[in-house]
C-alpha positions in Angstrom: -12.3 -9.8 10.4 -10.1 -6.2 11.4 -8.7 -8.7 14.4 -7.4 -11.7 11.7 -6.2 -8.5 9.2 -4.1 -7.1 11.4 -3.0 -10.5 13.1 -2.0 -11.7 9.7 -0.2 -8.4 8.9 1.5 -8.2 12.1 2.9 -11.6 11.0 4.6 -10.7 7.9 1.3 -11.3 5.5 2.2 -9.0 2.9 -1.1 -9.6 1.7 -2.7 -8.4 4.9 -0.9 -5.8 5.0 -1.8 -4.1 1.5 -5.3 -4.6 2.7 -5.0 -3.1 6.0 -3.1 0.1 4.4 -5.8 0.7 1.7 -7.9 0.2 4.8 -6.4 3.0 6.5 -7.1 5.1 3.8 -10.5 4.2 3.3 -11.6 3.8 6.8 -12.1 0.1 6.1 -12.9 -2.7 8.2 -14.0 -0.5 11.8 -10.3 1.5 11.4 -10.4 5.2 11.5 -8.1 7.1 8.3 -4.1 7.1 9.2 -2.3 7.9 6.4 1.5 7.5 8.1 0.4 3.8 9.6 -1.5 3.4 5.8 2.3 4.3 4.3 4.0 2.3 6.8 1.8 -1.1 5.8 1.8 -0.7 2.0 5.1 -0.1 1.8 6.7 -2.9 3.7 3.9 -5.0 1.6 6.0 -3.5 -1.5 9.4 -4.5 -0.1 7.6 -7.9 0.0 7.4 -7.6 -3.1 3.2 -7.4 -3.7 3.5 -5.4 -6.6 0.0 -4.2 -5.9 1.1 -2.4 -2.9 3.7 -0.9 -5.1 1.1 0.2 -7.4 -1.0 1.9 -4.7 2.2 3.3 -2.5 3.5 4.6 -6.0 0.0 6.0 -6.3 -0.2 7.9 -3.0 3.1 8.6 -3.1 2.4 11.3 -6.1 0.5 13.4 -3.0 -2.6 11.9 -2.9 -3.6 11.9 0.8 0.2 12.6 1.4 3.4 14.6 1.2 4.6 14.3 -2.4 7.3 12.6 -3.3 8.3 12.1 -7.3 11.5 10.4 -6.6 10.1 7.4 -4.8 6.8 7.7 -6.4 8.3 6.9 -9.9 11.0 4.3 -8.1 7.6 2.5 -6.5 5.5 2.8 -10.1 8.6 0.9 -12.2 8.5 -1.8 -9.6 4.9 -2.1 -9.9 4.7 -1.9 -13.9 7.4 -4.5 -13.9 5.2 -7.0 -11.3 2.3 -8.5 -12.1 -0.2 -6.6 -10.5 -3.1 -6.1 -11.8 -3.4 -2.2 -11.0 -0.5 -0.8 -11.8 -1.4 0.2 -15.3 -4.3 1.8 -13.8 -2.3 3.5 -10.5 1.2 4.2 -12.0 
């Protein structure tokens, strides 16, 4: 399955690559934690537009596993809130 996930996010899936960030965080699916590559995949899912990712970037964003950043936390959290993803009440 960690071969299709990262096939299907190294072709654009913004799907796939919301799953293989939180992955990254979580050491999910065989992968080892890497919070820059995690950062790297769920935000390019959230200029995708998965409003999930922006929940959870928005969410990490506010230093949780990484270096703080209020300004883009609360730019990712609006995005989110205004999506329709399911977590962002939860995350942002």
């Amino acid at each position: 399955a960690r071969k299709y996930l990262l096939l299907c996010a190294n072709n654009n899936n913004p799907i796939a690559m919301l799953h293989l960030g939180y992955a990254l965080r979580r050491e999910g699916w065989g992968l080892e934690i890497d919070t820059d590559q995690s950062n790297e995949w769920l935000k390019k899912s959230a200029e995708m537009g998965n409003g999930n990712a922006m929940a959870f970037y928005a969410f990490f964003l506010r230093g949780n596993g990484t270096e703080k950043s209020k300004e883009l936390s609360n730019h990712w959290a609006k995005k989110a809130l205004s999506s329709s993803s399911n977590f962002a009440v939860g995350y942002c």
